[in-house]
C-alpha positions in Angstrom: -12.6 9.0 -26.8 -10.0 9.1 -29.8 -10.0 6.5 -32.2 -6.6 7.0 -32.8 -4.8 5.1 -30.3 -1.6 7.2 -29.8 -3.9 10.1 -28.6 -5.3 8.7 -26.0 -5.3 10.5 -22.9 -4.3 10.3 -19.4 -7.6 10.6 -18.3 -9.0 8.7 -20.8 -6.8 5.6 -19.7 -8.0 6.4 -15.5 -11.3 6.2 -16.6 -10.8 2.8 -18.3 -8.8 1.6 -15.4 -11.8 2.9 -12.9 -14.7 1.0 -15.1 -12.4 -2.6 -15.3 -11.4 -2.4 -11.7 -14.9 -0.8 -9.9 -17.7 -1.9 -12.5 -20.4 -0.7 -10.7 -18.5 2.7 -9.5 -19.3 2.3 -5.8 -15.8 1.8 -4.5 -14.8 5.6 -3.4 -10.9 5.1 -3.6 -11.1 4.2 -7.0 -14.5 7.0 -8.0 -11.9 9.5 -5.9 -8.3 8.0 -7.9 -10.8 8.4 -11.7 -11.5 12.3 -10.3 -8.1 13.4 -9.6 -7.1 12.8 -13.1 -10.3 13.8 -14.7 -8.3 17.2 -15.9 -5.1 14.9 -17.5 -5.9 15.9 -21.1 -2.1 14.8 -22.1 -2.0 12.3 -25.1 -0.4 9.4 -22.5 2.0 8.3 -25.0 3.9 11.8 -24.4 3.9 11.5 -20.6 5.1 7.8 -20.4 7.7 9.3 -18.7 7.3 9.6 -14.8 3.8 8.4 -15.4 4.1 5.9 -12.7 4.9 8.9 -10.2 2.0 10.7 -11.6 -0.7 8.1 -11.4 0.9 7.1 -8.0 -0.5 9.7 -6.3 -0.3 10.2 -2.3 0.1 6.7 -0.5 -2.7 5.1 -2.0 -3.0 2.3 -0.1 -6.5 0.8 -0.8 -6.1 -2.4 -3.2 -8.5 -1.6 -5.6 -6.9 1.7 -6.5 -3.4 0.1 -6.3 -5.2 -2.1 -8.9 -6.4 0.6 -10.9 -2.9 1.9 -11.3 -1.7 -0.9 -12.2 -4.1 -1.5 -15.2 -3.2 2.3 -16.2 0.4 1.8 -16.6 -0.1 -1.6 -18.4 -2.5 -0.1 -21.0 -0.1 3.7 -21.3 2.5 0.8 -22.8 -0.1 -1.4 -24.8 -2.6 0.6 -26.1 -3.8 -1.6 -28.3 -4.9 -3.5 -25.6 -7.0 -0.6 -24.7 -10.7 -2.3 -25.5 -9.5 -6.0 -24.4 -11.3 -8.4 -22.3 -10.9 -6.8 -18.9 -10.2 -9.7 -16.4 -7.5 -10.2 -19.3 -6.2 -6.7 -18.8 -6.3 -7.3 -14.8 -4.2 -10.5 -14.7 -1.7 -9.3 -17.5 -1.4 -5.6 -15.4 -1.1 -7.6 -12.1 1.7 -10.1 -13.9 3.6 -7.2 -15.7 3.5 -4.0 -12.8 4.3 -6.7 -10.3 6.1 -8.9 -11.5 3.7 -11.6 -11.5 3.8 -11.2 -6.9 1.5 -8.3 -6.3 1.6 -7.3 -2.7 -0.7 -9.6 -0.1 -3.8 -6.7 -0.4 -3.7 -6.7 -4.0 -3.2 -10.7 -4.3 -6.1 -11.1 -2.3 -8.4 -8.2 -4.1 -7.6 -10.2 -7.1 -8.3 -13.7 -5.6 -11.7 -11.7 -4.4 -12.4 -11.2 -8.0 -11.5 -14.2 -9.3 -8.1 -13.1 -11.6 -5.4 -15.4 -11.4 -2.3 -14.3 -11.9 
């Protein structure tokens, strides 16, 4: 990865999303959500918009990858953030990309985990 920030990459922020969210990479929603946007070489700070369509892919349903999302958009806006404490990055994703009442799956994947919101 880049060590300038504002070239950071679509894929690059999927990955980072996929490592916070799955830490041991056995949860096959979230190995399957990382692959589908292993090609996304775009520096994310040119796609912000429509991102959230983009990373929203299908009707992704499973918590973890809802998650995942999540943490994606949060970090496209705040890269800066990019190498924070990760439980940080869940809880501030979850509070900002749901405005602090993520839906009942997601509440309880996060309660699961231990990330207060």
């Amino acid at each position: 990865m880049t060590t300038d920030r504002t070239l950071i990459t679509l894929s690059d922020l999927v990955r980072r999303a996929g490592a916070i969210v799955d830490v041991d990479g056995l949860d096959d929603a979230v190995v399957a959500f990382v692959e589908r946007h292993e090609d996304d070489d775009m520096p994310v700070r040119g796609i912000l918009d429509g991102l959230d369509e983009r990373v929203r892919f299908g009707a992704d349903e499973d918590a973890s990858v809802v998650m995942a999302q999540a943490v994606v958009l949060y970090l496209a806006h705040r890269l800066d953030e990019y190498d924070d404490d990760p439980d940080e990055i869940l809880r501030l994703a979850a509070r900002a990309e749901f405005d602090g009442e993520p839906p009942a799956a997601v509440q309880e994947w996060l309660d699961a985990n231990g990330i207060e919101v």
